[in-house]
C-alpha positions as MATLAB code, in Angstrom:
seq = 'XXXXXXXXXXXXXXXXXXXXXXXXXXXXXXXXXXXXXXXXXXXXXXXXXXXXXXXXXXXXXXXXXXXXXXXXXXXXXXXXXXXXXXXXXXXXXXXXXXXXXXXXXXXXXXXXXXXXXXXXXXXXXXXXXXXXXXXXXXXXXXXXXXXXXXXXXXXXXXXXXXXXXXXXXXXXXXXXXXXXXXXXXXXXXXXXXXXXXXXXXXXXXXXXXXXXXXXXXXXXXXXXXXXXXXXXXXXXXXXXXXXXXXXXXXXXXXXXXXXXXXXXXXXXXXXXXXXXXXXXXXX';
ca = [
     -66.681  -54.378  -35.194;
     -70.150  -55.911  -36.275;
     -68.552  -58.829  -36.651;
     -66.627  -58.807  -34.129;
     -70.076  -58.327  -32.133;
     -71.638  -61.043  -33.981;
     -69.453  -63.915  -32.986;
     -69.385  -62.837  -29.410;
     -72.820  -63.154  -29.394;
     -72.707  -66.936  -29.727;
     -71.047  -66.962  -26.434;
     -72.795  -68.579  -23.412;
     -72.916  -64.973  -21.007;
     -75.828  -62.639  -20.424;
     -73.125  -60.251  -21.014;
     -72.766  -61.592  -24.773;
     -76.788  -61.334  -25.560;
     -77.267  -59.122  -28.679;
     -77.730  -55.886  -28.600;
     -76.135  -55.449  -25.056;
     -72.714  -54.806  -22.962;
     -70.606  -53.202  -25.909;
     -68.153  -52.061  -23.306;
     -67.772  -55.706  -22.795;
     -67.454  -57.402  -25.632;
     -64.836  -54.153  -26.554;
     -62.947  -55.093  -23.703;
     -62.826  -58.832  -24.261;
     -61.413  -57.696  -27.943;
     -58.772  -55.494  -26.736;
     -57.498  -58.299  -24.156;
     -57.206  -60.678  -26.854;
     -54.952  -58.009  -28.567;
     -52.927  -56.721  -25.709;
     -52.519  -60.105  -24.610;
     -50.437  -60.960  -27.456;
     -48.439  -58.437  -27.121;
     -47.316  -58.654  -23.441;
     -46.332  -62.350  -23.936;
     -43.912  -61.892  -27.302;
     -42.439  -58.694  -25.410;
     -42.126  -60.452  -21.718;
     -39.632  -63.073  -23.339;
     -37.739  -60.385  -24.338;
     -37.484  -58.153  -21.194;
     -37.077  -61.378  -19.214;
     -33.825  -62.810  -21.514;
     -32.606  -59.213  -21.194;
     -32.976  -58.450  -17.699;
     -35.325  -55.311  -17.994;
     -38.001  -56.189  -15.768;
     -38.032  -53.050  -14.331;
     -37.352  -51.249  -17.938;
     -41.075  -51.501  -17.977;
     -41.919  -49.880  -14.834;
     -39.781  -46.822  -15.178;
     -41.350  -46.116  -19.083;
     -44.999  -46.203  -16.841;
     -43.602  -43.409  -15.051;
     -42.367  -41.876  -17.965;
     -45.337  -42.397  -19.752;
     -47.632  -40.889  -16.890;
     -44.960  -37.764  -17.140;
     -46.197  -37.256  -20.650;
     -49.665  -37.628  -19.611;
     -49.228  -34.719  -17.100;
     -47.452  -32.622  -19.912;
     -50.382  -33.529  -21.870;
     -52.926  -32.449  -19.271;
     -51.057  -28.931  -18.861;
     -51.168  -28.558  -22.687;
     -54.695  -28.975  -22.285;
     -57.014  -28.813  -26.061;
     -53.839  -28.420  -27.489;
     -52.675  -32.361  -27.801;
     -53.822  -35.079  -26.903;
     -52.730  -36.713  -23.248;
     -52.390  -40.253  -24.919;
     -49.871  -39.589  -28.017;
     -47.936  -36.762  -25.861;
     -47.434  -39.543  -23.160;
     -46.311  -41.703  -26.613;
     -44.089  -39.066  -27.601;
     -42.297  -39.027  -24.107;
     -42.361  -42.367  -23.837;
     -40.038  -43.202  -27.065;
     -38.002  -40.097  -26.176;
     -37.437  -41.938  -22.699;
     -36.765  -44.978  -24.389;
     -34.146  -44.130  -26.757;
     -32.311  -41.831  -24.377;
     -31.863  -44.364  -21.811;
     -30.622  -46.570  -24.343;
     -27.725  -44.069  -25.353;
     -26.896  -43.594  -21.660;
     -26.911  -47.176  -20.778;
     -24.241  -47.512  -23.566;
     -22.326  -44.400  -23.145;
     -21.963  -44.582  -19.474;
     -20.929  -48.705  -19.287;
     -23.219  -48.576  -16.076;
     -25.396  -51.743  -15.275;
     -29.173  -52.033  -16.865;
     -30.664  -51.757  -13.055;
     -28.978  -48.427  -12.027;
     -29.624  -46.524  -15.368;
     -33.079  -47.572  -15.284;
     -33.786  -46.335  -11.212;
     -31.970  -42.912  -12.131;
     -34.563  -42.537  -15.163;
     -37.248  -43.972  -12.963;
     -36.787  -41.630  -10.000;
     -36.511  -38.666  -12.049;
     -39.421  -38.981  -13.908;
     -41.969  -40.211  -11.502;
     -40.621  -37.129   -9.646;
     -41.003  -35.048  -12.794;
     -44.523  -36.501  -13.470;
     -45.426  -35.718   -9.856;
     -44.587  -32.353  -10.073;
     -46.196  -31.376  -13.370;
     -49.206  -32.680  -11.904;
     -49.909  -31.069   -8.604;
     -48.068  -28.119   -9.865;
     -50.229  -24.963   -9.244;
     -51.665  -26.746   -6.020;
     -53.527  -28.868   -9.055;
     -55.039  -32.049   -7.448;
     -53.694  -35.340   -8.372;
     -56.952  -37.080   -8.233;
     -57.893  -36.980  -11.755;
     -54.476  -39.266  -12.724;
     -56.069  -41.675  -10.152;
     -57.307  -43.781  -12.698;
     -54.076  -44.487  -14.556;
     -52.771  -46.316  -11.371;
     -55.408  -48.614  -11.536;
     -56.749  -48.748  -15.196;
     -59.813  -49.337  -16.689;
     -60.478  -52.067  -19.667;
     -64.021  -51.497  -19.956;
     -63.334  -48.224  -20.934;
     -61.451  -48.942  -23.853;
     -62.898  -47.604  -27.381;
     -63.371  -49.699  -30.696;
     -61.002  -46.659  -32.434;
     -58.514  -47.615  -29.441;
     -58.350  -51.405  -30.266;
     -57.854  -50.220  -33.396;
     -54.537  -48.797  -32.690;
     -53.740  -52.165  -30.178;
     -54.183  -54.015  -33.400;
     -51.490  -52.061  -35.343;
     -49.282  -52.104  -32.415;
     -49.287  -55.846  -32.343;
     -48.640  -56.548  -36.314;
     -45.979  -54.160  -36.401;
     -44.407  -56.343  -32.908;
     -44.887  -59.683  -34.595;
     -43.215  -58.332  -37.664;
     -40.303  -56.942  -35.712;
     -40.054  -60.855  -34.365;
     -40.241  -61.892  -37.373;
     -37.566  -59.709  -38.814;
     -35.189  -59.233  -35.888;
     -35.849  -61.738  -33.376;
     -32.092  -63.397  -33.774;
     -30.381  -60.249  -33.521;
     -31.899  -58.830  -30.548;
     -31.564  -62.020  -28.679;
     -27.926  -61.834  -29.738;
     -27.571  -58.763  -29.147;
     -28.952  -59.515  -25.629;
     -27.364  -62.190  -24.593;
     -23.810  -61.363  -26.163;
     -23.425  -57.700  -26.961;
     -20.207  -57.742  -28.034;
     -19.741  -60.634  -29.587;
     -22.816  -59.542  -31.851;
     -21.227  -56.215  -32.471;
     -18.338  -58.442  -33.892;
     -21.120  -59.991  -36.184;
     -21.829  -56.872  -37.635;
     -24.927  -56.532  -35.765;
     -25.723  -52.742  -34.984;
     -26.633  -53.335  -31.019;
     -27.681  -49.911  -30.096;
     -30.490  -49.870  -32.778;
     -31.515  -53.311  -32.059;
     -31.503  -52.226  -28.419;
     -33.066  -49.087  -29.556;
     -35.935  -50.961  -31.281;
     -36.942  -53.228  -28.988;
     -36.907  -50.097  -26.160;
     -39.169  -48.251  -28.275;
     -41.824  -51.102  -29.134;
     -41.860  -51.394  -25.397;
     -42.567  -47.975  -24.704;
     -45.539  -47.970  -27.323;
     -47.110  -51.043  -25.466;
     -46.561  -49.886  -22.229;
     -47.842  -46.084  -23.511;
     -50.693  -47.066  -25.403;
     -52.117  -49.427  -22.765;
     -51.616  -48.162  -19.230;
     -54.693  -46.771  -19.325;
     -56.429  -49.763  -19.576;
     -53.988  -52.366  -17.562;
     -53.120  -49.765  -14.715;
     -49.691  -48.725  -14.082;
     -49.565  -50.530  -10.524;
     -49.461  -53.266  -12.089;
     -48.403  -53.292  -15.946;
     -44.634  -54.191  -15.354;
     -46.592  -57.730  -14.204;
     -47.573  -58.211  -16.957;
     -44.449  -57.409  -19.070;
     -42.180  -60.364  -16.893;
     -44.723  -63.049  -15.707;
     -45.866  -64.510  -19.323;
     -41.768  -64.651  -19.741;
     -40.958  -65.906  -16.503;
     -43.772  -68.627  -16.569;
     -42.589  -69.849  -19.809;
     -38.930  -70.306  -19.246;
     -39.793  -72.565  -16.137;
     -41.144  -75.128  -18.544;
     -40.012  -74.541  -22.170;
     -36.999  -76.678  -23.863;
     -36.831  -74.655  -26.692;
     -37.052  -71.379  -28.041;
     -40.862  -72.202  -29.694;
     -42.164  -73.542  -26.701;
     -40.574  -70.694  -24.920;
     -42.223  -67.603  -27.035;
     -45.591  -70.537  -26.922;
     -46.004  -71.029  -23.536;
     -45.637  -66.901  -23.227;
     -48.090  -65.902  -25.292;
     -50.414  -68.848  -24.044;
     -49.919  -68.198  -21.066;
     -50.862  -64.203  -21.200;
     -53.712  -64.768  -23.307;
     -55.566  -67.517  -20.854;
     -54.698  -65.283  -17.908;
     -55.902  -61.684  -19.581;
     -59.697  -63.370  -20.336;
     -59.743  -65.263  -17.333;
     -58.854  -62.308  -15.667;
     -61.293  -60.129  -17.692;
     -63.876  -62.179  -17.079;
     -63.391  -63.043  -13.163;
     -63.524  -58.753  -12.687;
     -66.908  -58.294  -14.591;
     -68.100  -61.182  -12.087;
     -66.712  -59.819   -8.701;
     -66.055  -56.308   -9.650;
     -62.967  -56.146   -9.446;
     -59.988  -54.585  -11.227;
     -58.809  -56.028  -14.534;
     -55.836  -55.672  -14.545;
     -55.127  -56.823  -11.098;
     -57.162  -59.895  -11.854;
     -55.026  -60.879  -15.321;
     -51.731  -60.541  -13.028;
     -52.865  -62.535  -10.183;
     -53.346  -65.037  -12.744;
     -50.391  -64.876  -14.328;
     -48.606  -65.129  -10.356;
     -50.746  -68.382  -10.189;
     -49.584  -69.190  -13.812;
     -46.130  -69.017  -12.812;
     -45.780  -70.501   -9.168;
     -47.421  -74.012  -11.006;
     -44.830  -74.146  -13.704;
     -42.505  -73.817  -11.130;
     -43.260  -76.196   -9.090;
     -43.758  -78.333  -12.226;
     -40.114  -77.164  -13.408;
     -38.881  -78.516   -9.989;
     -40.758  -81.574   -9.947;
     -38.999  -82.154  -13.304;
     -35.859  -81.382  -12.491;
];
């Protein structure tokens, strides 16, 4: 981290003067890393129609926070809401290929029910809902250099699942059963990609804000497609387009105090209306 601290000190903010604003510079590390990660996984969710996947694993995810929060000292909120998360993940994957019912209708019956679930686990007892507040909205600042950390393993083990299965999964997604004819397992490909979602989605609601993290997991995507030709300016454009918007978005909330989060999306909705109208002026 010193060095980390050392080059953002050459930066022209008061917030960058030595010495000063660690909870800054922190954050403006751990965009840079989550960043990255929403725009290889957004080409993904958008190719395979999942926008919502994303959405419904928050709510799963904020179950296992609850579950956490009842276990108290025991565990920790964080890897319990992991734990759920990848249990979510893989089961609706089974049921979405054991029960031949569309993507959109498995995912609102898994949505409902945990949201529901979460709900109850955390007023249960006449408990007050209050303190899980914070997940709706997020908090970057708050984010720890042990934290980042973890974002940073997250994102090499991502880019070397692209790097390894990239071809199969967009196969798989685009042709399931004419990949299954290729030999190409589908349900653990499927599998895979639902469960690198979940940990991206687990591991950083806190910080993006559940409100508003399924944003952040289509617009990058969406953006991209309206311009790219290709596959490489496709995954490009995504994960240019996600990093620009999460430190322009980063840095217009420390100026107007405002949420992060929030900010980075509205970005990314700006991000995506001009490449459309570019996409149309093209066309």
């Amino acid at each position: 981290m010193e060095l980390w601290y050392a080059l953002v000190d050459l930066l022209p903010f008061e917030w960058a003067e030595p010495g000063s604003m660690y909870f800054m510079k922190n954050a403006l590390l751990a965009v840079l890393v989550i960043s990255p990660l929403f725009g290889l996984l957004s080409t993904m969710v958008v190719e395979s129609r999942m926008s919502f996947f994303s959405d419904a694993l928050g709510h799963s995810a904020f179950t296992g926070m609850a579950i956490g929060a009842l276990a108290g000292s025991i565990v920790d909120p964080l890897w319990c809401a992991v734990f759920f998360a990848l249990a979510f993940s893989l089961l609706f994957t089974w049921v979405s290929h054991r029960s031949g019912m569309a993507n959109d209708t498995v995912i609102g019956v898994f949505s409902s029910t945990s949201v529901a679930l979460g709900i109850f686990l955390a007023t249960y007892g006449g408990r007050s809902f209050s303190k899980f507040n914070a997940l709706l909205v997020g908090d970057i600042l708050s984010v720890e250099p042990k934290k980042i950390l973890l974002l940073g393993g997250i994102l090499a083990l991502t880019v070397i699942l692209w790097v390894v299965s990239y071809n199969q999964l967009m196969f798989s997604s685009v042709h399931p059963t004419l990949a299954a004819s290729r030999g190409i397992q589908v349900f653990w490909q499927e599998a895979l990609f639902s469960a690198a979602v979940a940990l991206v989605v687990t591991v950083s609601m806190t910080w993006v804000g559940l409100l508003v993290i399924n944003s952040l997991l289509v617009l990058p995507g969406a953006a991209a497609r309206n311009l790219a030709r290709n596959l490489r300016q496709y995954h490009l454009l995504s994960l240019v387009g996600a990093v620009a918007a999460g430190i322009a978005g980063l840095l217009t909330s420390y100026y107007i105090s405002a949420s992060a989060g929030a900010c980075i999306t509205l970005y990314l909705a700006v991000w995506f209306a001009l490449t459309f109208l570019l996409r149309t002026k093209r066309l």
